[in-house]
N, C-alpha and C positions, 0 to 999 in steps of 0.2 A: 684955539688955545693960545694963550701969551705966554711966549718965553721971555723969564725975566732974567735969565743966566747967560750972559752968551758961551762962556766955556763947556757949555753943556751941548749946546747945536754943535759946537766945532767938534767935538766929541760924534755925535753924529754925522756930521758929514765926512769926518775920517774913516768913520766906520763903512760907512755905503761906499766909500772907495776900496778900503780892504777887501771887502767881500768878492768884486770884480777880479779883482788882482789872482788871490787865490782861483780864484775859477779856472781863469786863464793859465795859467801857472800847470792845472794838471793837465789840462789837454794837450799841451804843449811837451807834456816830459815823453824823454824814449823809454823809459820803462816802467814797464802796468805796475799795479799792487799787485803783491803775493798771490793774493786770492784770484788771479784771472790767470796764476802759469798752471798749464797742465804737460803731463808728457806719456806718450802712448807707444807702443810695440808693435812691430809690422805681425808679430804672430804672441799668443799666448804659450800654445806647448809647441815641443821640439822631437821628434825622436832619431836619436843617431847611435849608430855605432863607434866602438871604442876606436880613437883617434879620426876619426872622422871632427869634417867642419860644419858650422853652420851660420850664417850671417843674421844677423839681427840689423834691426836700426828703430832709431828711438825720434821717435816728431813730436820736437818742442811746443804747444805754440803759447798766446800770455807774452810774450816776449822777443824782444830782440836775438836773447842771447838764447841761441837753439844747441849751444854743445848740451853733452852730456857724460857721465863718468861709468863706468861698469865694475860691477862683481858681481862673484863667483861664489852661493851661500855665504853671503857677508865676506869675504877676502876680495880686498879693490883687486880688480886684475886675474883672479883665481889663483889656484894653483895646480901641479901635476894631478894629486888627488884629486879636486872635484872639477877640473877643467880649468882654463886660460882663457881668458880673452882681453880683444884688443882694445882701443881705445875708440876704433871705426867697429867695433861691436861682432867682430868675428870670432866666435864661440868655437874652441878646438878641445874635444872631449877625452877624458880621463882615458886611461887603458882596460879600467876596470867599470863592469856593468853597474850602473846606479843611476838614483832620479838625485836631479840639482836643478837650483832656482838662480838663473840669471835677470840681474835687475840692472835698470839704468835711472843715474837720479840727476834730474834736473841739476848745470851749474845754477844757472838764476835763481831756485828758489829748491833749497836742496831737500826741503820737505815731501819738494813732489818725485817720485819716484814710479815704474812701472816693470811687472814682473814678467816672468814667462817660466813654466816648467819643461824640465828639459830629461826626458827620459835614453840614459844611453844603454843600449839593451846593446847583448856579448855578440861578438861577430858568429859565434856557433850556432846552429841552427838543428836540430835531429829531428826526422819524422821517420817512421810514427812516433809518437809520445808516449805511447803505450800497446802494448800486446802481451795475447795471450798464447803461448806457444807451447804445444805439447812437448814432453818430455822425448828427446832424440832429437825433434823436430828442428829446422831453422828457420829464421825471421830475419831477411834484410832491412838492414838499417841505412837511411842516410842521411850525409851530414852536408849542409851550406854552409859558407863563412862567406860573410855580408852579401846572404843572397844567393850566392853561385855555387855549383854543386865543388865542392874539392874535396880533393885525397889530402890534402893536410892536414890532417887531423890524426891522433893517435886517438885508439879505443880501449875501452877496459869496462870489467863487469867486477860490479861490488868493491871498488877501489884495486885489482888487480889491473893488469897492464893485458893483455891480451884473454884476458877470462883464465879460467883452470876447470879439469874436469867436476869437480865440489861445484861451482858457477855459472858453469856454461863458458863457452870461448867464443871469442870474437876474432874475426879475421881483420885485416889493415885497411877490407874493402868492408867492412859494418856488416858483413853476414853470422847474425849468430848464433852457434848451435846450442840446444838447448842440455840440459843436464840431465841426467837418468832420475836423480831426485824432485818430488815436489816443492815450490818452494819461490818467492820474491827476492826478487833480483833488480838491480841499478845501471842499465848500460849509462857510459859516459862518451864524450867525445868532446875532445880538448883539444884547441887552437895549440898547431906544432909551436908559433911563436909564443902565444902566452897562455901559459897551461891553465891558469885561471880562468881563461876565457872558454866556457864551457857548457856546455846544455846535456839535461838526461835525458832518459825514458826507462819507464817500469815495464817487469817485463813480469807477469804469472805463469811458473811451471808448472803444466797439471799432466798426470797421466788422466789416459782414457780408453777404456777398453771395452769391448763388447764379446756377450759372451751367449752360447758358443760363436766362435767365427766361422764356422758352416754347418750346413742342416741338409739332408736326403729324407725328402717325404713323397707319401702318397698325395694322390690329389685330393683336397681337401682337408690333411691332414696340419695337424697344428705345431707351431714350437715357440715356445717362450723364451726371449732375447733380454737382456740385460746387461745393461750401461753404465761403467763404473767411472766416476769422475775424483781423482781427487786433485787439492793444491786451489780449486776454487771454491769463492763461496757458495754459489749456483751451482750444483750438481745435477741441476735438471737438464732431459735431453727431451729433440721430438723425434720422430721414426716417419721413416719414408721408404717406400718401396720402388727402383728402380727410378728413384726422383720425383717421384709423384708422393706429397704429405700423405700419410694414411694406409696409400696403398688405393686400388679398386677391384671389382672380380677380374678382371681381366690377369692382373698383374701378384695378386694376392693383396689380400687387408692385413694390415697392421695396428694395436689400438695401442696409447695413448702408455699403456703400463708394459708393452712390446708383445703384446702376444701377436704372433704372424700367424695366418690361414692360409693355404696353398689353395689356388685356383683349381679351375675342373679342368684343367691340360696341361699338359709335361712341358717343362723349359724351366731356367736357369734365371736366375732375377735376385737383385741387390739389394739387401735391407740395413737402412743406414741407420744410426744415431747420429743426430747432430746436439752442437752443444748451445744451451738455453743462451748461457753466458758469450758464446762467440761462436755466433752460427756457422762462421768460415770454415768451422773444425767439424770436423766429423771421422765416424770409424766405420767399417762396413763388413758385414757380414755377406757371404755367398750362400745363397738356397736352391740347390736342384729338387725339381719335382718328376720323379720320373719313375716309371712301371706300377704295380698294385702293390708290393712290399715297400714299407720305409722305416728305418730308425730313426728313432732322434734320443741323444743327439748324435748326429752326422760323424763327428769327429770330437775329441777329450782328450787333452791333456789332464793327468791324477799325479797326485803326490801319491808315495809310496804307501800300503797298508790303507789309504785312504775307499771309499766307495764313491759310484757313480748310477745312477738309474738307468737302465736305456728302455725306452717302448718301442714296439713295434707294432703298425698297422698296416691291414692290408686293404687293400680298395675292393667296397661291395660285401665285405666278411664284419660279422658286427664283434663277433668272438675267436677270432682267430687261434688256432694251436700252431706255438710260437716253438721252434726247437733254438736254444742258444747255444753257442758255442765259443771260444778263444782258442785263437789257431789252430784251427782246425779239431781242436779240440772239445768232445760234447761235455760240457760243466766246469772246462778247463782244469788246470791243477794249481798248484803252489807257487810253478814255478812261474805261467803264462798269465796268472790272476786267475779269481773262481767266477762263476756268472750263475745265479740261481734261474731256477725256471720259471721268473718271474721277470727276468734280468736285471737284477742287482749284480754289480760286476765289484768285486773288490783284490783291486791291485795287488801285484806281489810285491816282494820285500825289494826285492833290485830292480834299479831303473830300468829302462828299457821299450823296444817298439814292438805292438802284439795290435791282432784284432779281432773285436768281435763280430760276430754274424747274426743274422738271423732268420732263419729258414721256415720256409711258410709251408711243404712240402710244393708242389704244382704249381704253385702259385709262386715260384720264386724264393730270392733271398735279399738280405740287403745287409749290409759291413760299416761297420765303424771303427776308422783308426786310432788307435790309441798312444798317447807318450805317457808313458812313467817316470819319473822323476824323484829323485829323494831332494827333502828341503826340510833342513833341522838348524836346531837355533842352540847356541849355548851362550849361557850357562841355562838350563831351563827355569831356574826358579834364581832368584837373587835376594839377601837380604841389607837396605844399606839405613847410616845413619839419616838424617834428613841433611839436605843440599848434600850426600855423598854422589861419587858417581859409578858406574860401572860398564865395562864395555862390554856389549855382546855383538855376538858374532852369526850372520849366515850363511849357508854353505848349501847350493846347489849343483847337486850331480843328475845329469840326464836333459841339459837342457841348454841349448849355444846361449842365450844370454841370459848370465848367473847375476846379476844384479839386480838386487831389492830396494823399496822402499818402507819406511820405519814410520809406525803410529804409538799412539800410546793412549789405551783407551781408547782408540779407534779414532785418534786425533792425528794428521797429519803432522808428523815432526813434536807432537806433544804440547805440550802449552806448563804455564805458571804451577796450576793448580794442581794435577797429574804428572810434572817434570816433563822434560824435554830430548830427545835423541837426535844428537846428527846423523847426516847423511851415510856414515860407518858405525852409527851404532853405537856412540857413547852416550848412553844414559844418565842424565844429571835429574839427580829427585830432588820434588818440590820440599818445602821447608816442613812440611804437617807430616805426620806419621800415617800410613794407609795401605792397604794394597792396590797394585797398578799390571794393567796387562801389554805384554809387549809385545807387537808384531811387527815380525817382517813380513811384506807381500811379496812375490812374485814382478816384477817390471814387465816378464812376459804376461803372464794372467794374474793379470790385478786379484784377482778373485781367489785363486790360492795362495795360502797363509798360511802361519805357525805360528803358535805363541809360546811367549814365556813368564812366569812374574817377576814379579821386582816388589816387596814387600821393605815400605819403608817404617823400619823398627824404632822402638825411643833407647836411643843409643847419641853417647855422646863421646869423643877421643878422653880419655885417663878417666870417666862420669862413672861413679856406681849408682845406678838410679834406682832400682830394684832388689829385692832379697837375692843372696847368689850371685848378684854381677848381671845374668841375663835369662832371656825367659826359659832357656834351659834346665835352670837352674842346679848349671855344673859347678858353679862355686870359681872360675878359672877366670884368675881377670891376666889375659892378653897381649896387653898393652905398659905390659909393668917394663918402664926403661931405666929407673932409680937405682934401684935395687937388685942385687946381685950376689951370690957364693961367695965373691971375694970382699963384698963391704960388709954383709951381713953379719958381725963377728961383735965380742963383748967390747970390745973398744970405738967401732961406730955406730952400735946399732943399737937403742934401746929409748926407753923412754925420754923425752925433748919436756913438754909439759902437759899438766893434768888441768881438765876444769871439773867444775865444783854442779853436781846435779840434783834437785829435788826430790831424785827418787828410782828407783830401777828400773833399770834398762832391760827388756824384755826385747823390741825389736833392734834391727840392725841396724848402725850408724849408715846414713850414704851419705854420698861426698858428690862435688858439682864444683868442677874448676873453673876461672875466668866469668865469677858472677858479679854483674856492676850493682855495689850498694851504694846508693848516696854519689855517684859519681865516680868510685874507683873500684877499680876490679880486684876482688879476690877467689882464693881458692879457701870452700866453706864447705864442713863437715854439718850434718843433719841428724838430731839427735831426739828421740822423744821417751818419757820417762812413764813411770806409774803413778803419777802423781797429775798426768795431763797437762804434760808441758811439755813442746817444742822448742830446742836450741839451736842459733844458728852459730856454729862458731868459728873463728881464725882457723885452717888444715895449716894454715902456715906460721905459726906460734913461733916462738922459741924458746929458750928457756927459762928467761928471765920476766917475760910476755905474753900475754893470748887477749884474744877479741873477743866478746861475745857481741857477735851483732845485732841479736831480736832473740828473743823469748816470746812466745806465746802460752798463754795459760785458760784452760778450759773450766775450771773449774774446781770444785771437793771430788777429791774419789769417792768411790766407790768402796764400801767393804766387802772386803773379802777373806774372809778365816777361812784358807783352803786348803787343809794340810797336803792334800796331793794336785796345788795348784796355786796359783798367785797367792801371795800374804804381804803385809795386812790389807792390801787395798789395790785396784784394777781401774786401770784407766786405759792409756795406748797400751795395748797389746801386742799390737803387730805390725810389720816393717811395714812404713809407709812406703809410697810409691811415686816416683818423679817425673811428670812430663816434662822432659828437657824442651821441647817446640815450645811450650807457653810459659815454663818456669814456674811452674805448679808443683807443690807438694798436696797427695791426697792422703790424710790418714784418719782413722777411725776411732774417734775416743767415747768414753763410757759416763754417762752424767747419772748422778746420784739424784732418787728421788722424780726422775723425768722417765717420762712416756712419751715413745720408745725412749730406752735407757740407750742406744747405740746410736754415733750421729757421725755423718760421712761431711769430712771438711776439705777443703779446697783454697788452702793457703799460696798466699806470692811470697816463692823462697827468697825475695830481695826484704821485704820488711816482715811474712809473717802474719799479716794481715786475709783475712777471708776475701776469697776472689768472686765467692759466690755464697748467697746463703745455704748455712748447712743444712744436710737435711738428716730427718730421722729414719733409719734402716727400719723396716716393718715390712710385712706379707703374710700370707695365706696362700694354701696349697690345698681344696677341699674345706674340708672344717680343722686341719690344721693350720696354727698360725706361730708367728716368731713371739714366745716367750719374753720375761726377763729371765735375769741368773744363770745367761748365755753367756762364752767369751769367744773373742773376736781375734781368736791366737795367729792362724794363719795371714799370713804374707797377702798384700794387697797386688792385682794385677791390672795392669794397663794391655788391651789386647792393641795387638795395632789394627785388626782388620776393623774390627767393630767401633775400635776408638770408644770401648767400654770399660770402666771400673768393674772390676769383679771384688768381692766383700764376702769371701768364706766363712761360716762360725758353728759352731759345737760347743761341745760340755752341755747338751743340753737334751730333751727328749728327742730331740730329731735335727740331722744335719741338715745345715742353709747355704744356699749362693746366691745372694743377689747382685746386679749386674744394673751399674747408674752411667749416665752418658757422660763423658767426660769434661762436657763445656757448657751443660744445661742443673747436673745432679739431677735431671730426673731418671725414676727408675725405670727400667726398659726388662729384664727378666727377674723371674724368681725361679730357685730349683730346692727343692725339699728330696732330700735322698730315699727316705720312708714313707712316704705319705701313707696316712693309715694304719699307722705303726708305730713302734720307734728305734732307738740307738743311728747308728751311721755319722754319727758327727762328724766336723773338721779341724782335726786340730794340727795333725801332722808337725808337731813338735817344733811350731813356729814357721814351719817351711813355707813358701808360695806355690800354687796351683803352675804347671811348667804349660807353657805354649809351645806350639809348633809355629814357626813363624813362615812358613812355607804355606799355610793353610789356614790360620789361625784355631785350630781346636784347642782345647783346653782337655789338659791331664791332671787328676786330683785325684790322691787316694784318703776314702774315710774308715772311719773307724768302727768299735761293735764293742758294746760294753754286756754286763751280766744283768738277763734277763732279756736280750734283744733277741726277737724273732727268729727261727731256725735258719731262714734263707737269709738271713746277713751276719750270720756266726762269724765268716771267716772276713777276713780285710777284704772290699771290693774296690773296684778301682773305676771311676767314674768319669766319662766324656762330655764336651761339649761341640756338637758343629755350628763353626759360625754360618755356611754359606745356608744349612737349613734350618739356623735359628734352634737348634735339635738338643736339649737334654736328652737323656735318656729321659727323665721326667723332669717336666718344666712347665711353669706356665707364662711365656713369650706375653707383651703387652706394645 
């Protein structure tokens, strides 16, 4: 090529010199590009205890300059809370147990950085971590602090400081006794220096008892053993005889649901239950096998007035003639217990120690002792609102240790849904209306009980929710604190304000204090008319003032030219009914021109609105059925057991009750007072059907007009049980 430029070569040959230059130039410098510094951690995790140390150190390399800078969760240096450290990387840990990330970041190239997590777990240590510990029983605890066994530590169960008899107690050395109640519990053990620094364990209190705890049989003869677990989820046990699972001929067999078989020779041998859930536990019953006569069972504790079975067999006799007796007495008396000649033994009325016998003639006898005991509960029946509470009480004579433990519905301590009972007995009901059953057991024999109810009624403090005030219907409201003999007079007492209604009032105003509408709570009277309209209005007016908060309207009346009954027109007839648990009004109105003319509504007392579609009352009872040109006079009923609408009606060829589920409207009974007849109506002069809230039956008298049948001439008064579903006639669905 010819260069004609020489400025252009010089240009090149300056260049092939730069290029050299640069070259040189890097190989030569003391420190890399960015891209070649790294920096690494002699470890990644850490685990220490609070104020404890730990050394780190951080290897630069890329570079000359090998320092490095630390922090503590982003704080250069850390601090008290997530730790300190040095600038030579010696990491000094919080006082409080937690996970923190110590980093060191390159000086030379401050991008690069390297981590480590560092876990400071509490110098407290408890083992076990968990146990399950019969009720009396105790479970040593113990506690480390960093590692080493010490007495430094204070103890406490369920945030108390040495436990309490309600908890169980703990001693200063971690042994702790367990509580007479079933029930989860928290032991804790806390650093004397920093109380924070701390570790649990769970502990489950269950009773467990086997029952009977001793048995005298013949050889071969049988007794059936039973294992009462409560306070665990696992109630299951297995059965062992003398240590051996199952049992063998030799020792006796035992199967799986505790039935024990005695061997073919006489001795003494152990029948355990152990428990599914923690085999360590177990309870043991004593079996002697000995002579041709045996009873069982062996030995009984009874509650007063209570029965017990006993058999007896004799060895080699397939039918034995068995003579009984109670001290020394042949059939006993009133005072010793009776014993039939079959041996049903039933207790007497006072505590006390008695035995029975059983005599084979020649062949021997064989005895079982007895304890009596009374064990009564009060109050026996209870009625409360919903979440009320109630305390009961039990009381046993006849027996060294008087303490019980509390179910409800057969629920240890109770639960949400049925309420709940502590450990003495105060009963807190769930929010729903129901009945509930209470017991207390026995701490000695799981297995004897007492019960009591606790029926939670629709009942609210200052609420008229129903005709009359309550299912009674005494008309007595209770709770009146306002008003009194000395205000009730012509200058404070009288009318405040009037509101304005579409039509007559046949059922009774109720009233429902602290109801939120729209966001503020009032106190609101409930009002429904003959014209088929529900009011909801201000109770707390005044004079110059009132609210109407919702209106509901159903429809045209109904006509009605009655000279000895509603005029001109029939719609709500009769007092609705309030579930205060849901804030439901139920009431019954009359539609003109529709089939069935009767219809069961289910309003929200906040706006009035249908909570459920309504339905229409209808039945049959045989080939009778609900007419029109029925009225629906009497008082509506909310039962609490059933949690059923009851719906009374009359004026018509034959009295009605029908009975709809309170959260569904559908129907669930029909009762026709005549079937195959007529008269009996219900009209009882607006009143509502009275409960028994002990029981829930239902009380309702009807009526007998001219021309009705000879046998229902006179007023009869007619039942319902809930527990057997039982009109006198009714057909149940």
């Amino acid at each position: 090529m010819e260069i004609t430029d020489s400025s252009f070569a010089k240009r090149i040959l300056v260049l092939s010199f730069v290029l050299p230059i640069a070259s040189c130039g890097g190989a030569k410098s003391s420190t890399s590009g960015s891209s070649q510094v790294s920096i690494k951690l002699n470890q990644a995790t850490a685990t220490v205890i609070p104020g404890q140390t730990q050394q780190f150190t951080a290897t630069v390399t890329g570079s000359d300059n090998t320092a490095a800078t630390w922090n503590v969760d982003s704080v250069s240096g850390g601090d008290p809370q997530h730790g300190t450290i040095s600038s030579a990387g010696l990491y000094t840990a919080p006082q409080q147990p937690g996970t923190h990330t110590v980093t060191a970041t390159s000086v030379a190239d401050t991008t690069k950085s390297a981590s480590a997590a560092v876990t400071v777990q509490g110098n407290v240590a408890i083992t076990p971590g968990s146990a399950n510990v019969v009720a009396g029983a105790t479970q040593q605890f113990q506690a480390t602090v960093g590692g080493q066994t010490s007495s430094k530590v204070t103890w406490s169960v369920d945030g108390v400081g040495g436990g309490n008899a309600t908890v169980g107690t703990i001693s200063s050395a971690g042994l702790y006794t367990a509580p007479s109640q079933p029930g989860n519990h928290t032991i804790t053990a806390a650093s004397g220096i920093n109380a924070a620094d701390n570790s649990t364990a769970q502990v489950a209190v269950f009773t467990f008892g086997i029952s009977p705890g001793s048995a005298l049989l013949a050889q071969g003869g049988t007794q059936q053993f039973s294992a009462t677990i409560q306070g665990l989820t696992n109630t299951g046990v297995t059965w062992s005889v003398d240590g051996v699972a199952g049992g063998n001929t030799t020792i006796g067999t035992i199967s799986a649901t505790g039935l024990y078989t005695a061997p073919g020779q006489n001795g003494n041998h152990t029948v355990a239950a152990t428990s599914a859930a923690d085999t360590a536990v177990s309870v043991n019953a004593s079996v002697t096998v000995n002579g041709a006569v045996a009873i069982s069972p062996s030995a009984v504790t009874l509650i007063t007035g209570t029965t017990q079975q006993f058999t007896a067999t004799v060895q080699g006799v397939t039918n034995p003639t068995i003579t009984w007796s109670v001290d020394g007495v042949t059939g006993g008396n009133s005072t010793v217990g009776t014993v039939s000649s079959s041996g049903l033994y039933t207790a007497p009325s006072r505590p006390g120690s008695h035995t029975v016998v059983a005599s084979a003639g020649s062949s021997g006898s064989a005895s079982a002792p007895l304890t009596i005991f009374s064990f009564v509960v009060s109050p026996n029946s209870a009625n409360l609102s919903p979440g009320g509470t109630q305390q009961y009480t039990a009381t046993i004579q006849g027996l060294t240790d008087t303490t019980v433990t509390w179910s409800v519905d057969g629920i240890a301590g109770g639960n949400t849904s049925a309420g709940t009972i502590s450990n003495n007995g105060l009963y807190t009901a769930p929010k729903a209306i129901g009945a509930h059953t209470i017991t207390p057991a026995s701490a000695a024999y799981p297995s004897d009980v007492v019960n009591s109810s606790a029926t939670v009624i629709n009942a609210a403090t200052s609420a008229v929710l129903t005709y009359h005030n309550d299912d009674a219907r005494d008309g007595a409201y209770l709770q009146e604190v306002t008003l009194t003999p000395s205000n009730v007079n012509s200058t404070q007492f009288g009318k405040v304000h009037s509101y304005p209604v579409d039509g007559q009032i046949y059922g009774q105003p109720l009233y429902v204090p602290q109801v939120n509408i729209n966001g503020t709570v009032h106190d609101v009277v409930f009002v429904a008319t003959q014209n088929n309209t529900v009011y909801a209005f201000d109770a707390d007016a005044n004079s110059s003032s009132g609210t109407t908060f919702w209106t509901a309207n159903f429809g045209t009346p109904k006509n009605a030219y009655d000279d000895a009954g509603p005029w001109p027109v029939v719609r709500i007839l009769s007092t609705p009914v309030i579930d205060v648990t849901s804030n439901t009004i139920y009431v019954v109105t009359h539609q003109q021109n529709a089939t069935p003319e009767y219809w069961l509504h289910a309003l929200d007392i906040t706006t009035g609105k249908d909570r459920l579609n309504p339905v229409g009352i209808s039945g049959s009872v045989g080939s009778d059925y609900l007419g029109n040109g029925c009225y629906q006079r009497m008082g509506l009923v909310l039962d609490p057991f059933t949690n059923w609408i009851y719906v009374p009606i009359g004026s018509c060829p034959n009295g009605w009750i029908f009975a709809y589920d309170k959260t569904t409207l559908q129907q669930t009974a029909v009762f026709e007072a005549t079937p195959g007849a007529g008269g009996g109506g219900f009209w009882g002069s607006g009143a509502a059907p009275a409960i028994d809230d002990a029981n829930g039956n239902i009380y309702v008298m009807n009526g007998t007009d001219a021309g009705d049948q000879q046998w229902i001439y006179s007023t009869s008064m007619t039942g319902y049980n809930d527990s057997s579903c039982a009109w006198i006639r009714r057909t149940c669905r």
